[in-house]
C-alpha positions in Angstrom: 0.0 0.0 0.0 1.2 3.1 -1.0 -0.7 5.9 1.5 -1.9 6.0 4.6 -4.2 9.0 5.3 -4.4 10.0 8.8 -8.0 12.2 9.5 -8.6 13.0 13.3 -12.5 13.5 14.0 -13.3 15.9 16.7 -16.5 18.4 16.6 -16.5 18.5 12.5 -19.9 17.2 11.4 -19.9 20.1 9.4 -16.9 19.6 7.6 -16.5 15.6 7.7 -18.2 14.9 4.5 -16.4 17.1 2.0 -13.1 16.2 3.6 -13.6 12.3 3.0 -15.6 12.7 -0.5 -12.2 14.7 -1.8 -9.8 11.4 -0.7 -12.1 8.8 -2.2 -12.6 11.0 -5.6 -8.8 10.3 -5.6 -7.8 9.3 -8.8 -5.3 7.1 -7.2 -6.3 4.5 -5.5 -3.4 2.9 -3.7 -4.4 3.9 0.0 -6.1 3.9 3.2 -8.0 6.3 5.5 -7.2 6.2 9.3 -10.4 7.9 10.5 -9.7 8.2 14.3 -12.5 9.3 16.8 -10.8 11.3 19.3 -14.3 11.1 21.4 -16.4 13.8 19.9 -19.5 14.9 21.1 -20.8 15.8 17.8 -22.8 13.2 15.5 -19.4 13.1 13.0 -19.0 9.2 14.5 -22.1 8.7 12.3 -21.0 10.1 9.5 -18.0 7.7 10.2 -20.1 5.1 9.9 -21.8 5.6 6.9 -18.8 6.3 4.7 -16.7 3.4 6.6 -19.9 1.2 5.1 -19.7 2.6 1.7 -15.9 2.3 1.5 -13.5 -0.4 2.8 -10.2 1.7 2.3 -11.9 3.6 5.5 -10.4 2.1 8.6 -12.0 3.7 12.1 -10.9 3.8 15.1 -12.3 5.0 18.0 -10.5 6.4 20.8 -11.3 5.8 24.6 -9.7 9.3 25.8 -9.5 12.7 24.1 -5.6 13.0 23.4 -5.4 15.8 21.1 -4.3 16.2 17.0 -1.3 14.8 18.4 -2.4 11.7 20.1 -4.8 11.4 17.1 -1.9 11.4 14.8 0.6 9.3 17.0 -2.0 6.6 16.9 -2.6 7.4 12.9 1.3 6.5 12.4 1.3 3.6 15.3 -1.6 1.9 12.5 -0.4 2.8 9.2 0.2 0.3 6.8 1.0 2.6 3.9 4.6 3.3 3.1 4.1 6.9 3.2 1.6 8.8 5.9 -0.3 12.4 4.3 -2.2 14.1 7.5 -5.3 15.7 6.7 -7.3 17.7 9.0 -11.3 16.8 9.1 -12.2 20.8 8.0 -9.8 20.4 5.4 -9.9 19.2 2.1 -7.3 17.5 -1.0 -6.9 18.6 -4.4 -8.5 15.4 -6.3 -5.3 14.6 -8.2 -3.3 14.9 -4.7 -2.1 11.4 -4.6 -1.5 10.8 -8.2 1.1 14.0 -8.1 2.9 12.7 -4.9 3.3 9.0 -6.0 4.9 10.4 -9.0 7.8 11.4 -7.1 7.7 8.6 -3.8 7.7 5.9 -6.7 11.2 4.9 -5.4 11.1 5.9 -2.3 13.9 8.0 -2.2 12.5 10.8 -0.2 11.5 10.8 3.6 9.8 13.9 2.5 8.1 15.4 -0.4 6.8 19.2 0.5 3.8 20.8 -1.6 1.9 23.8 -1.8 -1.8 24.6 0.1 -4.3 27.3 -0.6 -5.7 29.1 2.4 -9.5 28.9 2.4 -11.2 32.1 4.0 -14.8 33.2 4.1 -14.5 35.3 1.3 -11.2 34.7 -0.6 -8.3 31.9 -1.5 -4.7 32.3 -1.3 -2.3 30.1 -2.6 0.5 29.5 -0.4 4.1 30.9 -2.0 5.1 28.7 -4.7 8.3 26.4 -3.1 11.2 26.2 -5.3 10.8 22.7 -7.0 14.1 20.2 -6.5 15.6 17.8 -4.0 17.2 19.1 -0.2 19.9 17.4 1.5 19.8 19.8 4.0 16.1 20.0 6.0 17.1 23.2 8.3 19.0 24.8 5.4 16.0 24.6 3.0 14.0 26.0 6.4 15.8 29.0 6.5 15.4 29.4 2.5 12.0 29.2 3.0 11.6 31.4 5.6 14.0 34.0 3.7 11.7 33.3 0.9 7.9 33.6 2.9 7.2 30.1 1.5 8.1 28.5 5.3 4.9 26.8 7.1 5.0 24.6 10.2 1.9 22.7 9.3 2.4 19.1 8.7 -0.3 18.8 6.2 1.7 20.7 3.8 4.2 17.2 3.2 3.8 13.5 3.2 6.2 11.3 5.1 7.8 8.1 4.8 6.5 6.1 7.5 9.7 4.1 7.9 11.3 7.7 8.2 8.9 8.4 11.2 9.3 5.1 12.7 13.2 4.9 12.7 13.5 8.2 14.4 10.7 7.6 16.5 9.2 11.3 15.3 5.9 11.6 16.6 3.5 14.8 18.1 2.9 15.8 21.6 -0.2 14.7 22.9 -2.8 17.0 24.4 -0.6 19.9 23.5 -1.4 23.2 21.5 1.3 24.2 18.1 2.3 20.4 17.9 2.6 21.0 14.5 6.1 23.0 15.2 8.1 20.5 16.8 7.0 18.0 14.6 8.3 19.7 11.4 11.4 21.0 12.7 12.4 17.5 14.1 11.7 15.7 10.2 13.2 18.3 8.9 16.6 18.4 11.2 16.7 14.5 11.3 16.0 14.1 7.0 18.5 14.2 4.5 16.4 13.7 1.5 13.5 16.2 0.8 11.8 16.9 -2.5 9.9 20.0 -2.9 6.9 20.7 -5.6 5.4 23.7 -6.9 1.5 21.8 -7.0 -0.7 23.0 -4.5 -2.7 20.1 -3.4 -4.1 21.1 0.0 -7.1 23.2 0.4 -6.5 24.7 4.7 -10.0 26.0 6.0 -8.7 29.0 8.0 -10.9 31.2 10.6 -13.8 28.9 10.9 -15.4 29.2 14.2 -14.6 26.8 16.8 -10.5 26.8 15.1 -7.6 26.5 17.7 -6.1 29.6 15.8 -9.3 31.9 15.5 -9.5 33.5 18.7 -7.4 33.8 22.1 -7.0 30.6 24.2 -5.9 30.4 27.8 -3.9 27.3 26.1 -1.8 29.6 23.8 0.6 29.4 27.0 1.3 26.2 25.5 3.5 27.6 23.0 6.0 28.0 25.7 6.3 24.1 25.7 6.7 23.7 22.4 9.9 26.1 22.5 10.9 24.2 25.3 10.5 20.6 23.0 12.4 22.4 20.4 15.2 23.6 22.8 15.9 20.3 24.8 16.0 18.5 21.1 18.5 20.6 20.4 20.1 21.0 22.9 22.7 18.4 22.1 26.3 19.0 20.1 24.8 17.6 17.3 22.5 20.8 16.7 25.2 23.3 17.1 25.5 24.2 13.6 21.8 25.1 14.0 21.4 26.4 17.4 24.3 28.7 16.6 23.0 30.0 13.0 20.9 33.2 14.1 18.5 32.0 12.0 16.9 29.2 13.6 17.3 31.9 16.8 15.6 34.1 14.8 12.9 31.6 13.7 12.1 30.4 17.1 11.2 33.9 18.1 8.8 35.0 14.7 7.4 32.3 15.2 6.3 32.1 18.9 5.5 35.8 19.3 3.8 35.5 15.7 1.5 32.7 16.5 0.6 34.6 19.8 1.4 38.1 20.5 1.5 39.5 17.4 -1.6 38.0 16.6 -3.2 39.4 19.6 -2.6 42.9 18.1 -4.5 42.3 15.8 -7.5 41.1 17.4 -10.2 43.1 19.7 -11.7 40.5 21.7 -10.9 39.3 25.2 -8.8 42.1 26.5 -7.7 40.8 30.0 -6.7 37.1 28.5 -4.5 38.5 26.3 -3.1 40.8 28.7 -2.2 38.0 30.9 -1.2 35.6 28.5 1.8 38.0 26.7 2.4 38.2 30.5 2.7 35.2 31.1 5.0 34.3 27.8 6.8 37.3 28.3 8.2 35.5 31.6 8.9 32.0 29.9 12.3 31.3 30.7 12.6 29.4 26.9 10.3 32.4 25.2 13.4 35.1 27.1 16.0 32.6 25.7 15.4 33.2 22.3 14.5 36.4 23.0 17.6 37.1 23.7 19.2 35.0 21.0 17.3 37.0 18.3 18.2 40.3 19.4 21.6 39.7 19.5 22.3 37.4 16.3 24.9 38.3 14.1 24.6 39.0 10.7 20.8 39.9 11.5 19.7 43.9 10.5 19.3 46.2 13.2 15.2 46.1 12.0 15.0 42.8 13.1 16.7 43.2 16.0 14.8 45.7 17.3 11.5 44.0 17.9 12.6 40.8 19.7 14.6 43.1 22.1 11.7 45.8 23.2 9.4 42.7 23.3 12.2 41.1 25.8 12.7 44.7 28.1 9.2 46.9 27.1 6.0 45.7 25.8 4.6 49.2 26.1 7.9 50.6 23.6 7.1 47.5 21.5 3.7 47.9 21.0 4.6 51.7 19.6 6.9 50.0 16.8 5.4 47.6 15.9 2.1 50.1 15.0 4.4 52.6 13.6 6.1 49.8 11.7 2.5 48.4 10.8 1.5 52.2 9.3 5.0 52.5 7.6 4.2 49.4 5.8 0.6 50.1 4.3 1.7 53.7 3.3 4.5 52.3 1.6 
């Protein structure tokens, strides 16, 4: 078996049925669907049922605890028969020639990882992801920091498919019951691979803003960030990273990305005042969110513009908040 499609079920009896009609429209055939209950309260186990009856290539599985996308996933690649493993969220969907374009280029099996392009699906718009830079990557940090000089980087882990043996060797798997497990996860497969191929096809369609999302509003569990950097840092923290730990970077990196996924988005949004307040309070005092903090605001080799916001956001919120709206205003009158 060629793929094994990995779909956690959680409170998406809205979305459930266009996500599994765009994997069996497939017009390859060659895989399996790992439809994992993570105990939902919704009626989606139904809908499980129904297409699980209508389709033997549909495998559930039920689970007796809530454990998270990560737990949902861990299981997904503890199952998988396939030789490669493509996550797909439930309020997500595939392009419908998604598997026939990625076998092309997993035929040998050369690659633990082939990357792709997504489109971002708002209520009123699509945008296509940046196009990546078709060709092979011996290097998985390296073509990182490409792609983040580039605006093409994204954490998600929909965005590739993996080779299960890959996964299994390194014993790569998510966090369970844990916020952003998406980060770690893609910055370990990519440190640990030697063998990537990127494509310009985008192939994933990524519902974003939809009510109920981890991402659209404030959460008292955006704290949880904090753990991811501290996963990130204790991986690394051995000799064998220092070529990475030392480029400023992956410094760099670890701090857009942290402050972007939380208090930069906070900026942006009006609601829930006081949880926001507490929460950049709260990050503001991780010891791992300081660290590379710190790190970014003093990396060689980085601009003086970059530096700047890491190290108010480190010593004065109040003084950051003023550049980063002056910087905000510079940007749309430019």
């Amino acid at each position: 078996m060629k793929f094994s499609i990995i779909v956690p079920v959680y409170n998406v009896e809205v979305f459930l049925p266009k996500c599994l009609n765009s994997i069996l429209k497939q017009s390859f055939h060659d895989f399996e669907v790992l439809l994992i209950n993570d105990q939902t309260p919704d009626n989606s186990q139904a809908i499980i049922d129904e297409f699980a009856a209508k389709d033997k290539r549909i495998v559930p599985v039920k689970h007796d605890t809530n454990r998270g996308l990560g737990g949902v996933r861990n299981t997904g690649i503890s199952l998988a028969k396939g030789s490669y493993v493509l996550f797909v969220d439930s309020d997500d969907w595939i392009a419908e020639d998604c598997l026939m374009t990625l076998s092309q280029y997993i035929g040998a099996e050369k690659f633990d990882i082939v990357k792709f392009g997504f489109i971002d699906i708002y209520p009123i718009k699509e945008v296509n992801s940046p196009v990546l830079k078709e060709g092979h990557s011996k290097s998985g940090w390296n073509l990182i920091k490409k792609e983040n000089q580039d605006g093409a980087f994204s954490p998600i882990c929909c965005r590739s498919v993996y080779k299960l043996s890959f996964l299994k060797e390194n014993s790569i798997g998510f966090p369970e019951n844990l916020h952003f497990e998406d980060f770690s996860f893609t910055m370990k497969t990519h440190l640990l691979t030697n063998s990537i191929y990127s494509i310009k096809d985008h192939l994933y369609f990524y519902r974003r803003d939809r009510e109920g999302s981890i991402m659209h509003k404030p959460s008292p569990r955006d704290i949880e960030i904090c753990t991811t950097l501290e996963i990130i840092y204790n991986f690394t923290s051995s000799d064998r990273w220092v070529g990475v730990t030392t480029d400023p970077a992956f410094n760099y990196l670890m701090y857009e990305w942290s402050a972007g996924t939380t208090i930069y988005r906070y900026l942006k949004n009006t609601s829930d005042p006081q949880l926001k307040r507490d929460l950049i309070k709260k990050i503001r005092k991780n010891f791992y969110f300081k660290f590379y903090l710190k790190k970014a605001s003093n990396g060689a080799g980085l601009s003086i513009i970059k530096k700047i916001p890491p190290y108010l956001l480190l010593h004065s919120f109040g003084l950051f908040k003023v550049f980063y709206r002056v910087y905000r205003l510079f940007l749309y009158r430019s």
